[in-house]
C-alpha positions as CSV (number, residue, x, y, z in Angstrom):
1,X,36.1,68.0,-199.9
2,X,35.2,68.4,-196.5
3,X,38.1,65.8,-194.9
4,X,41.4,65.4,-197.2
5,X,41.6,62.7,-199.8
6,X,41.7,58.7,-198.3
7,X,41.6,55.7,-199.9
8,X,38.7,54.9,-202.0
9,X,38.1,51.3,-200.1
10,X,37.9,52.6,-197.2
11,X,34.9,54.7,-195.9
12,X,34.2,56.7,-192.4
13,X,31.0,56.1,-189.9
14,X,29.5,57.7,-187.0
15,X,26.8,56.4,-185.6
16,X,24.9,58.8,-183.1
17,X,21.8,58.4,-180.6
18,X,19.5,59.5,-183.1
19,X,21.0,59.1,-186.9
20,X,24.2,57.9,-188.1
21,X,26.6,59.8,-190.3
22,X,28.7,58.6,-193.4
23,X,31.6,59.4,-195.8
24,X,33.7,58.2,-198.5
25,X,36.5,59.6,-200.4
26,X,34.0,59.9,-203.5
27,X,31.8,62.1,-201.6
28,X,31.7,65.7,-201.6
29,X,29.5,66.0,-198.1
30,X,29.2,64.0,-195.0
31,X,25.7,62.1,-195.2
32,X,23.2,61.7,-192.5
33,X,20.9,58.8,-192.2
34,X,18.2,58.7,-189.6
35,X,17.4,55.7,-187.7
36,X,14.9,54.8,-189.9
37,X,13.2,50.7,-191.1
38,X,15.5,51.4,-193.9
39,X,18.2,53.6,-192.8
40,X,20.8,50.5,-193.5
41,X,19.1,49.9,-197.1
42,X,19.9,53.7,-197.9
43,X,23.3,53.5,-197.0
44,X,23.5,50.2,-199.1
45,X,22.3,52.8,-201.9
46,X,24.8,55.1,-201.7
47,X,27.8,53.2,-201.5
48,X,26.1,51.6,-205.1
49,X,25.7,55.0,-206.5
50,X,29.0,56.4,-205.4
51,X,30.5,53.2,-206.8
52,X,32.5,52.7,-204.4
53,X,34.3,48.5,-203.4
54,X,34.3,49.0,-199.5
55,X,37.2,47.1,-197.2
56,X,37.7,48.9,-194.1
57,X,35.4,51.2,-192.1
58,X,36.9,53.2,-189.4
59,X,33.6,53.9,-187.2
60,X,32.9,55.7,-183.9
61,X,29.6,54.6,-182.3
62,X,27.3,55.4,-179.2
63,X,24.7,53.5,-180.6
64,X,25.8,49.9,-179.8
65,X,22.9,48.4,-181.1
66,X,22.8,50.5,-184.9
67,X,26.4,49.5,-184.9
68,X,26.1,46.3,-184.7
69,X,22.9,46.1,-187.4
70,X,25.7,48.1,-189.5
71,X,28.1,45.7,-189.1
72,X,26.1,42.1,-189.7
73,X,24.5,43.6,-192.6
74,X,27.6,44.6,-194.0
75,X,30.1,41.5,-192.8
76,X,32.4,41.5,-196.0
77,X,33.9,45.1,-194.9
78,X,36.5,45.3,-191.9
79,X,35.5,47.4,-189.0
80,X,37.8,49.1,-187.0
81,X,36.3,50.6,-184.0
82,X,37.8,54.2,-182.9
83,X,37.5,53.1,-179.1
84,X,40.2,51.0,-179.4
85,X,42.7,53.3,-181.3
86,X,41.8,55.7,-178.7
87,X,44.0,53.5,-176.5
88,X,47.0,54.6,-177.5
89,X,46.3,58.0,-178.1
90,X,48.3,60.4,-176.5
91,X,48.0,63.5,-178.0
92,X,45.4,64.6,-175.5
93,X,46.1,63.8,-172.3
94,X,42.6,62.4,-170.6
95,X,44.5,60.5,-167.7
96,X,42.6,62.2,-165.2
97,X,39.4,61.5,-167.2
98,X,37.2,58.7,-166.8
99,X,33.9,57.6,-168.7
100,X,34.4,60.5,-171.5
101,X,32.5,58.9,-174.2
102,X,33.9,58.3,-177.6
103,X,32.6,61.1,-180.0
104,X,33.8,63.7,-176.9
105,X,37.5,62.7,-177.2
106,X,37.1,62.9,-180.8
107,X,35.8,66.5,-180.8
108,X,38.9,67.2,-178.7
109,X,41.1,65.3,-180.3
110,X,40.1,67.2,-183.9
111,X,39.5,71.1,-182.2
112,X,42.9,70.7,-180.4
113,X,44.9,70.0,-184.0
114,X,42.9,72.3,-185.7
115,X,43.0,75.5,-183.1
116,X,45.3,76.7,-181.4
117,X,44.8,76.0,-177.4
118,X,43.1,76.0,-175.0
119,X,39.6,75.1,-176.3
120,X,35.9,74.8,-175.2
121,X,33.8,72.1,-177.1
122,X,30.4,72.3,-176.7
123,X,28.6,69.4,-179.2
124,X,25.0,70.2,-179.1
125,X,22.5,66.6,-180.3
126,X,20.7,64.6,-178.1
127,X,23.0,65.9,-175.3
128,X,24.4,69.0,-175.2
129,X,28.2,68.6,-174.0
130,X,30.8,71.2,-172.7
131,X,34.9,69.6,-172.9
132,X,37.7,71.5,-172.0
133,X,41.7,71.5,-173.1
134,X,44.1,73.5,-171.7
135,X,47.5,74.9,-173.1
136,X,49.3,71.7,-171.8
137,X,47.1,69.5,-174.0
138,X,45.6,68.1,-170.9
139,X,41.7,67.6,-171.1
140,X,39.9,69.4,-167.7
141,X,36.7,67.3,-167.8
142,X,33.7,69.1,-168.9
143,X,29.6,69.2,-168.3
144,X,26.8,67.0,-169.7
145,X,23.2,69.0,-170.5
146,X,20.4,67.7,-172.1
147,X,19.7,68.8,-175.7
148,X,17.2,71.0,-176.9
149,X,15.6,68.5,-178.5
150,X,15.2,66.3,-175.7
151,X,14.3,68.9,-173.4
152,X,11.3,69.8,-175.7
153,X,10.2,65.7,-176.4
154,X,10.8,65.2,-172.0
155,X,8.1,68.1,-171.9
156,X,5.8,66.7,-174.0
157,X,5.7,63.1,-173.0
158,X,5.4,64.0,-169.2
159,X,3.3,67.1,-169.3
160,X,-0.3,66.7,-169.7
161,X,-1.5,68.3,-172.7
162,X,2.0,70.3,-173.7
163,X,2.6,70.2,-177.4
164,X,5.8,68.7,-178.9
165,X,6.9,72.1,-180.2
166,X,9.0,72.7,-183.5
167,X,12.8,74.1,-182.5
168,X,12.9,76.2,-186.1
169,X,9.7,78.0,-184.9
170,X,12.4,80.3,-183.0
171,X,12.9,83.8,-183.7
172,X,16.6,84.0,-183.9
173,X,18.8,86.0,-181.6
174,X,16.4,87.5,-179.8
175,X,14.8,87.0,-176.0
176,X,10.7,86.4,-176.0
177,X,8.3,86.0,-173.2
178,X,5.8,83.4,-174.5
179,X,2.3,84.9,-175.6
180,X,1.0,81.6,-175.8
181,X,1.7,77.6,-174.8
182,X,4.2,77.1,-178.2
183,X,6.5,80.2,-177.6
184,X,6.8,79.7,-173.5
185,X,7.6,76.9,-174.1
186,X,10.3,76.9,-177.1
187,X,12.2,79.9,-175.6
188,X,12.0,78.9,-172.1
189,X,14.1,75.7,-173.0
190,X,16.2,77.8,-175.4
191,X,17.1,80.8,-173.4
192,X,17.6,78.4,-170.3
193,X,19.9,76.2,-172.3
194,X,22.0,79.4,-173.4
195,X,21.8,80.5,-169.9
196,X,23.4,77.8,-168.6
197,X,25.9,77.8,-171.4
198,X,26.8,80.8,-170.4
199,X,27.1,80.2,-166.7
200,X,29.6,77.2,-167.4
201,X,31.3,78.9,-169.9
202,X,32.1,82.0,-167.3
203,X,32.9,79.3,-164.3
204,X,35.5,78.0,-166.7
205,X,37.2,81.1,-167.9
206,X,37.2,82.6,-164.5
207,X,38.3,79.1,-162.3
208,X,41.3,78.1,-164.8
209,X,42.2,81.9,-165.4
210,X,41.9,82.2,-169.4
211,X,42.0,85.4,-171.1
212,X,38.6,85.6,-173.0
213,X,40.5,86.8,-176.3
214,X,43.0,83.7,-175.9
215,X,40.2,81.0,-175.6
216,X,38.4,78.9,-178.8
217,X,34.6,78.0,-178.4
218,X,33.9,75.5,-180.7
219,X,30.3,74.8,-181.4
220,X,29.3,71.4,-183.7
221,X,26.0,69.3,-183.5
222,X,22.8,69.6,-184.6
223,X,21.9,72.8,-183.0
224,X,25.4,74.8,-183.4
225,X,24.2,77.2,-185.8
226,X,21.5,78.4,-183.8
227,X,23.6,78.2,-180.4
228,X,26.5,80.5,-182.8
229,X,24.2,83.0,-183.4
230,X,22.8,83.9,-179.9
231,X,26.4,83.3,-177.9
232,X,28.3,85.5,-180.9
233,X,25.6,88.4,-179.4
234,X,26.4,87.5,-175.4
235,X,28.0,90.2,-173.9
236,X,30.1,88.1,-171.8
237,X,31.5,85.8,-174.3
238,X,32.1,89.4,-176.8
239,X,35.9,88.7,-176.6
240,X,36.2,85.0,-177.0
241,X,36.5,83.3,-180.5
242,X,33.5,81.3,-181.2
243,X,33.6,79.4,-184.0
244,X,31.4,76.8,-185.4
245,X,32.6,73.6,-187.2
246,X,30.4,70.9,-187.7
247,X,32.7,68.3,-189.0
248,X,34.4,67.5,-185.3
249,X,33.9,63.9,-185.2
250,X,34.4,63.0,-188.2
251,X,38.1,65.1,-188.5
252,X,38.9,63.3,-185.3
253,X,38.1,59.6,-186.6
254,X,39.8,60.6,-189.7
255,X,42.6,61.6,-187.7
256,X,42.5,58.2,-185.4
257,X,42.5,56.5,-189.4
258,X,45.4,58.7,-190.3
259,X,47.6,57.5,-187.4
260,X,46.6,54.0,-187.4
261,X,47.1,53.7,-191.3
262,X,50.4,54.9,-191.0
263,X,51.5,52.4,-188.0
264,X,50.1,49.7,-190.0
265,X,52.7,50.3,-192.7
266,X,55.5,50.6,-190.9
């Protein structure tokens, strides 16, 4: 199992800018369903072939408007919205932090009970976002890039004549001029999106004094794996723990779950 075992009634959701995410106890992977006509149909098919009687759905979303579809389709189930646990949390404290969307306090919330601190997040999607914890448990603030994705669909819907170009066209971990329109374009988003990965990543370390061999650099998102394999060969970063984990925000709703379960039965 990717998350520990949970009630069988009651089921997990994340609903992103671009697909939503799912999973049940009776699963043995985290599903992903793009925003698609039927997207809400396929999930209706899954939760029939996992055979599963769902009550309660713990959900994060920053897709109001998929969440809501979600949740009239499916009005017999009890939705419990991971905003407003995240109230009361208090295991990270974001007192100085304002706006910090939902699935960034959950990547925080998750990397800081899973590593030890202080940690870097950096969730690459739609945007690509840097989050920072210190020893103290005390969340820094952090940065707000757009993905690489985006980056390449901006370019093609407002350059004349550019090509939308395919991300897994890349030839991994290694630095290309472009020989033609495709490849300049592809690695100069890339390569500029590392770049200023790295740049962040060094202001950090070097403003709040952390030993590179005493930091975690977390990677999840869409784009992680190929963001892992070109920072793990930085020179700069050849000290620091990277580690990729693509399960973030879904460990840090079931961890919201976890805690709110357990006041409920008090």
């Amino acid at each position: 199992m990717l998350l520990a075992e949970f009630s069988e009634n009651i089921v997990f959701m994340d609903f992103g800018n671009t697909r939503s995410k799912f999973w049940s106890g009776n699963q043995a992977e985290i599903l992903s369903f793009d925003y698609k006509e039927d997207w809400i149909t396929q999930i209706q098919k899954t939760l029939t072939d996992i055979k599963i009687n769902v009550k309660k759905c713990y959900y994060s979303s920053v897709n109001f408007d998929n969440s809501e579809k979600a949740k009239i389709y499916f009005n017999n189930i009890n939705w419990i919205n991971i905003l407003d646990l995240l109230e009361n949390h208090s295991t990270i404290d974001f007192s100085e932090i304002s706006g910090m969307g939902t699935d960034r306090k959950l990547g925080l919330i998750a990397a800081s009970a899973k590593y030890n601190l202080p940690i870097i997040t950096i969730d690459s999607g739609t945007a690509i976002t840097i989050n920072v914890v210190d020893e103290s448990k005390k969340c820094l603030g952090g940065f707000i890039l757009p993905g690489i994705q985006t980056q390449l669909q901006s370019l093609s819907d407002h350059g004349s004549g550019l090509p939308l170009v395919n991300i897994n066209n890349q030839k991994e971990n290694e630095y290309y001029l472009g020989r033609n329109t495709n490849d300049a374009i592809l690695y100069g988003i890339l390569h500029g999106t590392v770049g200023s990965l790295e740049y962040h990543l060094r202001k950090i370390i070097e403003k709040y004094n952390i030993k590179k061999n005493n930091i975690k650099i977390i990677l999840t998102g869409g784009h992680s794996e190929l963001l892992f394999n070109i920072l793990n060969k930085n020179k700069f970063l050849v000290n620091c723990q990277i580690i990729r984990d693509n399960n973030l925000v879904f460990l840090g709703i079931k961890q919201m779950a976890d805690i709110h379960q357990k006041r409920n039965k008090k």
